[in-house]
C-alpha positions in Angstrom: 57.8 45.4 -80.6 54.9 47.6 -82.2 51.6 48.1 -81.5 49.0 48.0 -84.1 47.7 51.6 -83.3 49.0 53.5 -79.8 51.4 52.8 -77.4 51.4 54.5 -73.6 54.5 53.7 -71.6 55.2 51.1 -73.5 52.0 49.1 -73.4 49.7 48.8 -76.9 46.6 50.7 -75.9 43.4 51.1 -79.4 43.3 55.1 -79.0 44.3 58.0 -77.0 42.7 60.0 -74.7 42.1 63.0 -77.3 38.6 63.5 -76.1 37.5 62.0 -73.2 39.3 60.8 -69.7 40.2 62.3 -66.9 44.0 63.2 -68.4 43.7 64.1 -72.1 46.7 63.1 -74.4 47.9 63.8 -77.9 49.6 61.6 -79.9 53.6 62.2 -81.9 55.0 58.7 -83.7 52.3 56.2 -82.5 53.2 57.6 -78.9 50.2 58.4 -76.8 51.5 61.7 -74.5 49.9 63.9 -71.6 48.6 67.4 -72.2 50.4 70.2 -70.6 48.8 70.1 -66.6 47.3 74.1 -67.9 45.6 72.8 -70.8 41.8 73.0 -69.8 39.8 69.6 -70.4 37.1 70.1 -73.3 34.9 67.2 -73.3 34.2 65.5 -76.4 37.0 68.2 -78.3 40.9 67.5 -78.5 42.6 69.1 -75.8 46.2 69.9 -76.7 48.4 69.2 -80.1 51.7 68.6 -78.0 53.3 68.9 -74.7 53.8 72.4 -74.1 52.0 75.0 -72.4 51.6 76.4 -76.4 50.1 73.5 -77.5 46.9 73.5 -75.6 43.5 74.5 -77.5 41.9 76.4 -74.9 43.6 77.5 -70.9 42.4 75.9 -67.6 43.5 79.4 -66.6 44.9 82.5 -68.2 47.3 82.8 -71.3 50.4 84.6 -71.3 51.1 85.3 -74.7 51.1 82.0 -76.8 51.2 79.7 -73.4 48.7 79.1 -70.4 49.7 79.6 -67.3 
C-alpha cells in the first residue's frame, strides 16, 4: 500500500500539519511525524524539520545549546 502524497499511522492523509493544527508535524519518506512536544507552534510557518528537540525552528520555552527545553 501507498498513498498518493502523506501517510499518518498508516492512513493516506493530502498534507501534513506543517503550518496549521493544533500538533504541528514534519514529514521524512512520505511519513507525516509530530514535532518535538518543546517546539513552539508558529502559525502559518513550519514548526520543526524532524523529531528532536534540535529540529524545532523556534522554542516553546528556552534553548540549551542547539535543543529546547
Amino acid at each position: 500500500l501507498s498513498c498518493r502524497h502523506y501517510s499518518r499511522r498508516g492512513v493516506c492523509v493530502p498534507a501534513c500539519r506543517f503550518a496549521q493544527g493544533e500538533t504541528r508535524e514534519f514529514a521524512q519518506g512520505g511519513e507525516c511525524f509530530e514535532c518535538h512536544p518543546e517546539c513552539e507552534r508558529i502559525e502559518g510557518n513550519i514548526t520543526c524539520n524532524g523529531s528532536g528537540a534540535d529540529t524545532c525552528t523556534r522554542c516553546a520555552h528556552f534553548r540549551d545549546g542547539p535543543h529546547c527545553v
